[in-house]
Structure formats: structure tokens, C-alpha cells
C-alpha distance (Angstrom), angle and dihedral (degrees) to the residues before:
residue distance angle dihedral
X1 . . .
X2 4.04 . .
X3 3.49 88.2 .
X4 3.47 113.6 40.2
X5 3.74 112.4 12.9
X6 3.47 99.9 -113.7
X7 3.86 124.3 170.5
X8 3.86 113.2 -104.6
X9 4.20 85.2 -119.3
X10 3.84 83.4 46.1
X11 4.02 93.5 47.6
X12 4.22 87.1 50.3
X13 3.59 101.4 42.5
X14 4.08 93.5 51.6
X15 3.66 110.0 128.9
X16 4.15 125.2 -173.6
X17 3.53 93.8 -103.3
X18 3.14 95.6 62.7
X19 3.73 97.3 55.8
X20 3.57 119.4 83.2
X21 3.83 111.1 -163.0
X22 3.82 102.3 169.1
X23 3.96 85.4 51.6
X24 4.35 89.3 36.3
X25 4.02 85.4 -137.1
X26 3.47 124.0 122.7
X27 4.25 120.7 -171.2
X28 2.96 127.7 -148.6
X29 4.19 142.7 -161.5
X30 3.27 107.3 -137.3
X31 3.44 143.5 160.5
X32 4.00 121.1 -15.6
X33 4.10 82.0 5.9
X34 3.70 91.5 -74.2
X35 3.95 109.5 148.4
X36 3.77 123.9 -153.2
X37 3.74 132.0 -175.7
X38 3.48 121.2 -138.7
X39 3.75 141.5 -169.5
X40 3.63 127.0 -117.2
X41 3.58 129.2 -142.2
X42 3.87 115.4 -120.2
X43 4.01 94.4 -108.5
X44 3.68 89.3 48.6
X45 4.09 93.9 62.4
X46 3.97 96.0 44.9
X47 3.83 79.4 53.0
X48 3.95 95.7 50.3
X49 3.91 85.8 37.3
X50 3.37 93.5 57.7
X51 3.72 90.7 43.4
X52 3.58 99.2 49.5
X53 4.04 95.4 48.6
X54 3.83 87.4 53.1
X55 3.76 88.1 49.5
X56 3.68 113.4 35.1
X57 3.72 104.1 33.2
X58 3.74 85.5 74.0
X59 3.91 96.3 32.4
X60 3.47 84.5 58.4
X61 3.94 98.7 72.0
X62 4.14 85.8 49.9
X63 3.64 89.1 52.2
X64 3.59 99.9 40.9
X65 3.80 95.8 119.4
X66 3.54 98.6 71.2
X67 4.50 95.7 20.2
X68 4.11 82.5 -147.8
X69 4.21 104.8 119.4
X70 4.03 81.6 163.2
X71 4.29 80.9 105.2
X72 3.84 92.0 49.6
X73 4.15 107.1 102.4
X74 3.57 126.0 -115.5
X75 4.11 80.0 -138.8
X76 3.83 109.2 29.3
X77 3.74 132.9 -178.3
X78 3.27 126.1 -101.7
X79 3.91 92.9 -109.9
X80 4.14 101.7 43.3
X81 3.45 136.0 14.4
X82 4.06 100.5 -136.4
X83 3.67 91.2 53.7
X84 4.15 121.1 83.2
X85 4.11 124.0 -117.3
X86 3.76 104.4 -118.6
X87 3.59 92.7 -160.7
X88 3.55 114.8 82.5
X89 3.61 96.7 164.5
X90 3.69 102.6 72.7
X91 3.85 86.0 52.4
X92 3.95 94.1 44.7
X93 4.18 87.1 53.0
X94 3.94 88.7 49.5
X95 3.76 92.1 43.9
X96 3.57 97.4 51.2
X97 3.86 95.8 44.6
X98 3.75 91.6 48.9
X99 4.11 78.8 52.7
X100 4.05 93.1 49.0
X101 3.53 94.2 -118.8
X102 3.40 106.1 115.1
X103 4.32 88.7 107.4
X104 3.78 91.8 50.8
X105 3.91 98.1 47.7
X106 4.12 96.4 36.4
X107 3.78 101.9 109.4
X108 3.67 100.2 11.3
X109 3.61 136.0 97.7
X110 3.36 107.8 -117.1
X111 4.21 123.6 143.9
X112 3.41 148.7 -164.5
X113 4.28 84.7 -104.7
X114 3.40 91.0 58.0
X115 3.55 91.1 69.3
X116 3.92 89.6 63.0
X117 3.91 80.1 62.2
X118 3.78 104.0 51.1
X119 3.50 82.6 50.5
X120 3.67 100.2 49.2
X121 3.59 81.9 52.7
X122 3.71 102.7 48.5
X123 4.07 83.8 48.8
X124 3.86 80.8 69.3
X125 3.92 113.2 21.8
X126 4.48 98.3 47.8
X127 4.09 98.0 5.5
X128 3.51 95.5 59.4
X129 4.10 89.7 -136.9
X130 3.89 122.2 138.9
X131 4.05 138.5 -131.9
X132 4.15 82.4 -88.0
X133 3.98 89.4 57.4
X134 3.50 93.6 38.2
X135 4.07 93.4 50.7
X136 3.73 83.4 49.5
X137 3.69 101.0 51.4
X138 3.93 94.4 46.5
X139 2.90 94.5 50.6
X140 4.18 99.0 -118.4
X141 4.20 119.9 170.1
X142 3.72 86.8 -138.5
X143 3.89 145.0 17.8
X144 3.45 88.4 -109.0
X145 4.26 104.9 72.2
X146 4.35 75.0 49.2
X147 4.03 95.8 56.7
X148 3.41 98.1 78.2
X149 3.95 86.0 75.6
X150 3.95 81.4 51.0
X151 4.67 87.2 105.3
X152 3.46 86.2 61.5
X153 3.76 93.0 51.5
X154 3.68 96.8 64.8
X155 4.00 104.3 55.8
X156 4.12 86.4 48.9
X157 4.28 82.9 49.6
X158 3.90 95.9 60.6
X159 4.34 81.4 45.0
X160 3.85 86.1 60.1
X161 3.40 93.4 37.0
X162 3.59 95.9 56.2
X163 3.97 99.7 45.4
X164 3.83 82.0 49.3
X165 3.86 86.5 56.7
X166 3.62 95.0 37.2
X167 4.34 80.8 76.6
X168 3.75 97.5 43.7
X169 3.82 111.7 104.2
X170 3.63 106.6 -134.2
């Protein structure tokens, strides 16, 4: 969710096949059926490589009838691999303990959604994107769910601004 914005629902419905790894995309179905295609950041595919080879090598001799593991989830239940976990909070405690967080988010509110936000923000503050790249990669219907990131936009403007001006001969 850190890295590409998705929607918790998104995040927990993620099956292998749609995970591209030699392309670092994954796509996702989100909301009102749309489907977007993101791009994933190098770190982000050694983890899902790693992942998926401790996975799938051994899915594949339960799904050796049909050879697809394109079903299998990125996030499985405990009790079959093509059906989603439901409980994200187990995972989120284990996830930020493994990150050494657990003394900075004791007490406070943060969520799995605010991830989509850090990144939406990161997208604009250290990856040099814009609202229009931001909108895209969340997924938004409009530029107007993405303009609440629009503050962040302006201190990253006078950055461009002053590499542009950097090559003016004055």
C-alpha cells in the first residue's frame, strides 16, 4: 500500500496474476471495476519475488491440474490459497513491528489507508510527481479527490522553478 497506493480491499484481493514482476507493474480492480496498472519500485519486486517463490513453488504441486497459480492470492487465508485474508490487522501489527514502530503508532490512529496518503505525498514531496500523477496512481475519477496533496505541490514548484532558472543566462 506504501508503494503503490492501493486500496486496503485492493491490497487483500491481489492475486499472482495480476502481478507483473518482469514488467514491475501490478493492476489492479478497483473501485466501480475500473482497473489500473501501476509501477513498482525496484525494492518492492525483490520483496514480491521473494514472496512469491516462498509461496508458489509449493502451491504449484496443489495446483498442478490446471499449472495456472495466476488465482493464488498475493494475501491468502489461512485455509486456501485462492481465497483473500479478511483480516488485515494481524498483518498490519506484524508489519509494523518488523518496521520498529510499534512505540510510535501505540495510541494513535494511524491505518492501513493512511499509507495510500504518505504515498500520495511522497509521489510529490521526494518523487518529483504532480497532482496529475498522483490522481493517476490512486486511482481517483477526477483531479479533484487528488488536490488535497495540491500544499505539497507548491514548495516542489519553486524547486523546478529554480533548476529551470539555474540555465537562464541573466
Amino acid at each position: 500500500m506504501l508503494a503503490t497506493g492501493a486500496r486496503k480491499q485492493e491490497a487483500l484481493g491481489l492475486r499472482w496474476g495480476q502481478v507483473n514482476l518482469k514488467r514491475h507493474t501490478i493492476t489492479y480492480h478497483g473501485k466501480g471495476k475500473k482497473v489500473r496498472t501501476v509501477p513498482l519500485p525496484q525494492g518492492m519486486v525483490d520483496i514480491l519475488q521473494q514472496v512469491y517463490d516462498e509461496r508458489c513453488k509449493p502451491a504449484t504441486m496443489m495446483h498442478e491440474i490446471n499449472g495456472d497459480l495466476s488465482d493464488i492470492c498475493v494475501f491468502p487465508s489461512d485455509n486456501d490459497p485462492c481465497v483473500p485474508t479478511q483480516n488485515i490487522h494481524s498483518a498490519w501489527k506484524k508489519a509494523i513491528t518488523r518496521a520498529g514502530l510499534t512505540d510510535v503508532v501505540e495510541g494513535t490512529s494511524l491505518r492501513p489507508h493512511d499509507l495510500r496518503h504518505v504515498m500520495a505525498s511522497n509521489t510529490i514531496v521526494k518523487g518529483s510527481g504532480d497532482i496529475q500523477t498522483v490522481a493517476v496512481l490512486l486511482g481517483h475519477a477526477d483531479l479533484r479527490m487528488a488536490s488535497r496533496y495540491a500544499h505539497l505541490q507548491s514548495s516542489h514548484l519553486t524547486n523546478v522553478v529554480e533548476k529551470m532558472g539555474q540555465n537562464i543566462p541573466l
